[in-house]
C-alpha positions as a Markdown table, in Angstrom:
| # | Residue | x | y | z |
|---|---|---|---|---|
| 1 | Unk | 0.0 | 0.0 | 0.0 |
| 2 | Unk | 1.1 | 3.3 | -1.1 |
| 3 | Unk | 2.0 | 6.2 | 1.3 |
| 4 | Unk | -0.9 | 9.3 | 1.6 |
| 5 | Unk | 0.1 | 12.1 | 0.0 |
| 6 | Unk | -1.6 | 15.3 | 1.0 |
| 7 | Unk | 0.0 | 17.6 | -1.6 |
| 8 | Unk | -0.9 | 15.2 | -4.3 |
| 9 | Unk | -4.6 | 14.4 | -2.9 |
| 10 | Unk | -5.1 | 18.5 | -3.0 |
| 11 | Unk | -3.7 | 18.8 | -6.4 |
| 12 | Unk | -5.8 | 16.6 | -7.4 |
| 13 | Unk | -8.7 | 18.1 | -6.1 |
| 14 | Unk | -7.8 | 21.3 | -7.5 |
| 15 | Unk | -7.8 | 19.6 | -10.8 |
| 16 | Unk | -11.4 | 18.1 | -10.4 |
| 17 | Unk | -12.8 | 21.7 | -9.2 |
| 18 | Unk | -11.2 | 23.1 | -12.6 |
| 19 | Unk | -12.3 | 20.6 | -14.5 |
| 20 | Unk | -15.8 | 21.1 | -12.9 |
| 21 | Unk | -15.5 | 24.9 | -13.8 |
| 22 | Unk | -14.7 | 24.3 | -17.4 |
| 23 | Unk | -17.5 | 22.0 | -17.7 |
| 24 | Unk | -20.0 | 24.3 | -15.6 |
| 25 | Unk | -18.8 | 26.9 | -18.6 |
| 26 | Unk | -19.4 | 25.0 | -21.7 |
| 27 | Unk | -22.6 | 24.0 | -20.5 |
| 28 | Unk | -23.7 | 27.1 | -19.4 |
| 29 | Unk | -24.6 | 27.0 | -16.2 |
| 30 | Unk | -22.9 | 29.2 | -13.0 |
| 31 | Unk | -19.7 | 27.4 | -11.4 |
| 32 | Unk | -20.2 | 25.4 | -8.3 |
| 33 | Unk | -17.8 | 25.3 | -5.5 |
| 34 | Unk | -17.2 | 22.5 | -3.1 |
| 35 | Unk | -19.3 | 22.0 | 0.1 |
| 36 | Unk | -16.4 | 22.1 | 1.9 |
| 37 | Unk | -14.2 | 25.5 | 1.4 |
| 38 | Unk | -12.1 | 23.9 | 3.8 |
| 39 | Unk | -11.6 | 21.2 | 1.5 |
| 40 | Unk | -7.8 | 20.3 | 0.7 |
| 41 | Unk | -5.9 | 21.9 | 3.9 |
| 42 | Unk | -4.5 | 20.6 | 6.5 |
| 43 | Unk | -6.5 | 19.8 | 9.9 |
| 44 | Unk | -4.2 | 22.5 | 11.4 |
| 45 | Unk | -4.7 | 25.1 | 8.2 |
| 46 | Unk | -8.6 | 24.2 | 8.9 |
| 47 | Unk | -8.2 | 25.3 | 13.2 |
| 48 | Unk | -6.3 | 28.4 | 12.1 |
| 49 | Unk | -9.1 | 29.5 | 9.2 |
| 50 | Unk | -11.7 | 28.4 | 11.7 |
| 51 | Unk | -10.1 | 30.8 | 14.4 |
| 52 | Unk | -9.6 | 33.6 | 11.9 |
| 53 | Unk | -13.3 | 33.1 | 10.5 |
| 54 | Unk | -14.7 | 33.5 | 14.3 |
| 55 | Unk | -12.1 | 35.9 | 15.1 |
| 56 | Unk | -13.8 | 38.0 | 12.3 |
| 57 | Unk | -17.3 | 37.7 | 12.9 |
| 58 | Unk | -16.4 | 39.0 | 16.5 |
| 59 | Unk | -14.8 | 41.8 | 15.5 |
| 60 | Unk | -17.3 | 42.4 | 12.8 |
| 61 | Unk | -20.4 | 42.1 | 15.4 |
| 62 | Unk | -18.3 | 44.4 | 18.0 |
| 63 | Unk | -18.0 | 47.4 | 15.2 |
| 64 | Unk | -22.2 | 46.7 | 14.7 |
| 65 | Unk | -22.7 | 47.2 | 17.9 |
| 66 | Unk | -19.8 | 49.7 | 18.6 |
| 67 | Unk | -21.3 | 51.9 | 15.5 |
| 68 | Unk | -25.1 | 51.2 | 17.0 |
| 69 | Unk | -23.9 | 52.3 | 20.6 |
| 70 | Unk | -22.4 | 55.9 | 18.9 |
| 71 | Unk | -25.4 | 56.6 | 17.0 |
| 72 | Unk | -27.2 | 56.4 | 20.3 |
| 73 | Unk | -24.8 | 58.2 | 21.9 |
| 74 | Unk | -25.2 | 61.0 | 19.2 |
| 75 | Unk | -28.8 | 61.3 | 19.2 |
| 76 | Unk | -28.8 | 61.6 | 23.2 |
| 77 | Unk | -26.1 | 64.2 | 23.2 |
| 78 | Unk | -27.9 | 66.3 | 20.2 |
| 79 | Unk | -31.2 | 66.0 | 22.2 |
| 80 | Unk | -29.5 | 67.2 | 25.5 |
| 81 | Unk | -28.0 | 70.2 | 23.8 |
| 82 | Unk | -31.3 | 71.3 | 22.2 |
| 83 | Unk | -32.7 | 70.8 | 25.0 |
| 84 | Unk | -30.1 | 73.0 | 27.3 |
| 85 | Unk | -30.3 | 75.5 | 24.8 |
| 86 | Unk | -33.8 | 76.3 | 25.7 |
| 87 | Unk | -33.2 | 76.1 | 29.0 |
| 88 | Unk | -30.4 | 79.0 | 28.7 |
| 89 | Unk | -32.6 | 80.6 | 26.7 |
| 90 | Unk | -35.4 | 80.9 | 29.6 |
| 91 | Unk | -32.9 | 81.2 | 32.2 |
| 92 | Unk | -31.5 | 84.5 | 30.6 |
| 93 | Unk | -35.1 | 85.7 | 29.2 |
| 94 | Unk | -36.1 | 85.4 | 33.3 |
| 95 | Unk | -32.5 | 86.9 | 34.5 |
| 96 | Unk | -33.2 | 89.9 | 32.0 |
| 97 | Unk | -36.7 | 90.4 | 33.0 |
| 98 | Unk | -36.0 | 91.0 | 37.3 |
| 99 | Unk | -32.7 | 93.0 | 36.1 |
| 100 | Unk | -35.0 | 95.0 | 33.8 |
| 101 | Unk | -37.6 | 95.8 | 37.0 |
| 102 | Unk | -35.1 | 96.2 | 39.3 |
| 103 | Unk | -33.5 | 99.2 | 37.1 |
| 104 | Unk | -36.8 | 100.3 | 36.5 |
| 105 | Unk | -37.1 | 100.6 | 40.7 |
| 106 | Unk | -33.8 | 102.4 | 41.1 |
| 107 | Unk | -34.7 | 104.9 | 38.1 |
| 108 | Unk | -37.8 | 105.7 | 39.9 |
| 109 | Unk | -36.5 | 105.8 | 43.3 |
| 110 | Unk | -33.9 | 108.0 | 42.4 |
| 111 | Unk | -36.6 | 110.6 | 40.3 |
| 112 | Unk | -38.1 | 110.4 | 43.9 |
| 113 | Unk | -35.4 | 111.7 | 45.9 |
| 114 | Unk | -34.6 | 114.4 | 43.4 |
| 115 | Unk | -38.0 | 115.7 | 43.7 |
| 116 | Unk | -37.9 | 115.5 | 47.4 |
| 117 | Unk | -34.4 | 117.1 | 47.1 |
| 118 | Unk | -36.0 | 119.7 | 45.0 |
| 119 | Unk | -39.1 | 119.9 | 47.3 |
| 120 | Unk | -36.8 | 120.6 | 50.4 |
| 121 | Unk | -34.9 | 123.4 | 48.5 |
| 122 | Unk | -38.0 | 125.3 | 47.7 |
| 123 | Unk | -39.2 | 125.4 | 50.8 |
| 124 | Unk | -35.6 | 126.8 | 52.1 |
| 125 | Unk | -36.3 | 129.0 | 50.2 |
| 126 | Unk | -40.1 | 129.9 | 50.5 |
| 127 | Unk | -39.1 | 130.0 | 54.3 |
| 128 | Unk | -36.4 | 133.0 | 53.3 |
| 129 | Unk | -38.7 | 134.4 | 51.8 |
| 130 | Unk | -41.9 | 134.5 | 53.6 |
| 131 | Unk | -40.6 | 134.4 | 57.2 |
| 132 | Unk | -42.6 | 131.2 | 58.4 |
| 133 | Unk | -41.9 | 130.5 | 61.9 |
| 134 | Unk | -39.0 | 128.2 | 63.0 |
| 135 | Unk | -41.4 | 125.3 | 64.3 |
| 136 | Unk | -43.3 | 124.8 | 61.1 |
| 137 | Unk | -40.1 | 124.4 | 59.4 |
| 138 | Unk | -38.8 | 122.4 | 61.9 |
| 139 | Unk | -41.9 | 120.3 | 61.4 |
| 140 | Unk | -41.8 | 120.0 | 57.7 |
| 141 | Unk | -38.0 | 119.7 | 57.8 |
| 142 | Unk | -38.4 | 116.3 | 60.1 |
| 143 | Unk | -41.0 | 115.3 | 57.5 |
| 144 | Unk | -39.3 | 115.9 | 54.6 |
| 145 | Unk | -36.0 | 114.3 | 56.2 |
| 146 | Unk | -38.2 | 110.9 | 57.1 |
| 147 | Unk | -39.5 | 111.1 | 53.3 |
| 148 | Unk | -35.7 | 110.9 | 52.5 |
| 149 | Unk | -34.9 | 108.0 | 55.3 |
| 150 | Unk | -38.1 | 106.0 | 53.9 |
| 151 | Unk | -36.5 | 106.6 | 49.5 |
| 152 | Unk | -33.2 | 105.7 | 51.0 |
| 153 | Unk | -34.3 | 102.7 | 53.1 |
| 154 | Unk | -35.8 | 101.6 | 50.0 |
| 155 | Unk | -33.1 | 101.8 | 47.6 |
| 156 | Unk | -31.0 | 99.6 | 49.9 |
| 157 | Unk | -33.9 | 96.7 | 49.5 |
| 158 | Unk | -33.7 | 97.7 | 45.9 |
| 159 | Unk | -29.8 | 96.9 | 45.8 |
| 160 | Unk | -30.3 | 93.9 | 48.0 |
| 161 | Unk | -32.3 | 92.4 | 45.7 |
| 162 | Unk | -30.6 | 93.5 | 42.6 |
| 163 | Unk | -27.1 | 91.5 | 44.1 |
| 164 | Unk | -29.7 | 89.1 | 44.8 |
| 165 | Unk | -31.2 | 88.5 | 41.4 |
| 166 | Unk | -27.1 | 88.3 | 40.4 |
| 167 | Unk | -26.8 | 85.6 | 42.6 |
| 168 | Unk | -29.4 | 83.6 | 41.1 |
| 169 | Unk | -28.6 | 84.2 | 38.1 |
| 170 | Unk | -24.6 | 83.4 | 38.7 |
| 171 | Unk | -26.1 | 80.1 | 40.7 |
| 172 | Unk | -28.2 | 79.1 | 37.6 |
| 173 | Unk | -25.5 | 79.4 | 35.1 |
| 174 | Unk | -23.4 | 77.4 | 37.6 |
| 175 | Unk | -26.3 | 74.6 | 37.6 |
| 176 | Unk | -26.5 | 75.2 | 33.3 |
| 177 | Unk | -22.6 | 73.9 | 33.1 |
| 178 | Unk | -23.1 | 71.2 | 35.6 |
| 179 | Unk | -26.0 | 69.8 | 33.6 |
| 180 | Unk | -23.8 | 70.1 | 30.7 |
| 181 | Unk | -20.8 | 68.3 | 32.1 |
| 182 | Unk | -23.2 | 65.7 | 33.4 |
| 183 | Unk | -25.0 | 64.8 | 30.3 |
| 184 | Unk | -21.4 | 64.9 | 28.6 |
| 185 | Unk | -20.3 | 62.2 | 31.0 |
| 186 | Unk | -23.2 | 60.1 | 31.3 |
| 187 | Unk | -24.9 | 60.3 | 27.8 |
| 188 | Unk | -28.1 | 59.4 | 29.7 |
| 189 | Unk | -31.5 | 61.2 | 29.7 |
| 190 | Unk | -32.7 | 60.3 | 33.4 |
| 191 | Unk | -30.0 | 62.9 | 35.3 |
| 192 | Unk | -31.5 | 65.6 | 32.4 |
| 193 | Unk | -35.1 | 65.5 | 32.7 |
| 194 | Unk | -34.6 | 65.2 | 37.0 |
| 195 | Unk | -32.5 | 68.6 | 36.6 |
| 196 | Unk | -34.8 | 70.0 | 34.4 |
| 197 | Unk | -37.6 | 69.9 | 37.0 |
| 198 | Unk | -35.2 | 71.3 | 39.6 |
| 199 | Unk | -34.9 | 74.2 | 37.3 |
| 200 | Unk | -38.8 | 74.7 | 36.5 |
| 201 | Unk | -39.4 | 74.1 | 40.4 |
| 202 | Unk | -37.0 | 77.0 | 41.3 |
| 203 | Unk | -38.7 | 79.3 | 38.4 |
| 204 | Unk | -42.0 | 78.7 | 39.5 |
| 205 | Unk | -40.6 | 80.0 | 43.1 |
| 206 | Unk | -38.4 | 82.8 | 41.8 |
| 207 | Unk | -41.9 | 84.0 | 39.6 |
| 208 | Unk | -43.6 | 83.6 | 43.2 |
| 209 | Unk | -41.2 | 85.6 | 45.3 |
């Protein structure tokens, strides 16, 4: 009995699967491959082309799902910016409005002390020149002068709440860029929509106060 040859067997194989092409082409018809693709390798050539074929269709389900996972990711983070952009829109639509009010309050409580400024001058001067007694003077003087304290008094809460409404406004742009790192880290909607309710909640009370 004759020794196996594997080079020879494969050679021969290759010669059937031409002459099975050549024949496939003069009758016609598309070529046929074997069943086996594995056919005329080694048992060790097979395990390697196995190994590479499985190899691959890891790989190849990993960038599917890798790809998948960033168009996801991108969707979410598109959302989320939208979705902060409003936000910061409101938030600076509100900050503008109690800065607006609050010049408005200063504007008017500064015309007010220049009238009562202008008040207390003319009666200096109505007192020059009419001679009213000291203790009507007096008496209007101490009026005039509480009408001052009161404007005054009242332009310090005007001042306290304008450094206030810049403290909101500073802590809300503080709370914008957290909820922009966060949604940058987590690529989640959950954190988002919980912050965005902190936000409306704290609107809702600012509109109140």
């Amino acid at each position: 009995m004759g020794k196996n040859h594997p080079g020879k067997n494969a050679r021969l194989r290759a010669k059937k699967r031409m002459l099975r092409a050549t024949q496939a082409l003069l009758n016609g018809t598309a070529t046929t491959t074997d069943e086996d693709p594995l056919a005329g390798l080694t048992n060790t050539q097979r395990t390697k082309k196995r190994v590479r074929q499985a190899t691959q269709q890891r790989l190849n389900g990993i960038e599917i799902r890798t790809q998948a996972d960033a168009a996801v990711m991108k969707h979410t983070m598109d959302q989320a910016i939208e979705e902060n952009k409003d936000w910061r829109l409101r938030v600076e639509t509100v900050n503008a409005g109690f800065q607006e009010n609050q010049r408005v309050g200063l504007r008017l409580g500064l015309e007010n002390m220049q009238r009562v400024a202008a008040g207390h001058n003319a009666l200096q001067d109505h007192v020059k020149r009419e001679g009213v007694k000291m203790e009507i003077v007096g008496a209007k003087m101490e009026m005039v002068n509480q009408d001052m304290g009161d404007l005054r008094q009242k332009i310090v809460e005007l001042e306290t709440q304008l450094q206030q409404v810049r403290d909101d406004g500073a802590a809300l742009r503080a709370e914008f860029q957290q909820l922009r790192d966060s949604v940058g880290r987590e690529g989640g909607s959950q954190q988002e929509g919980a912050n965005e309710e902190g936000w409306k909640g704290r609107l809702r009370s600012r509109k109140k106060a």
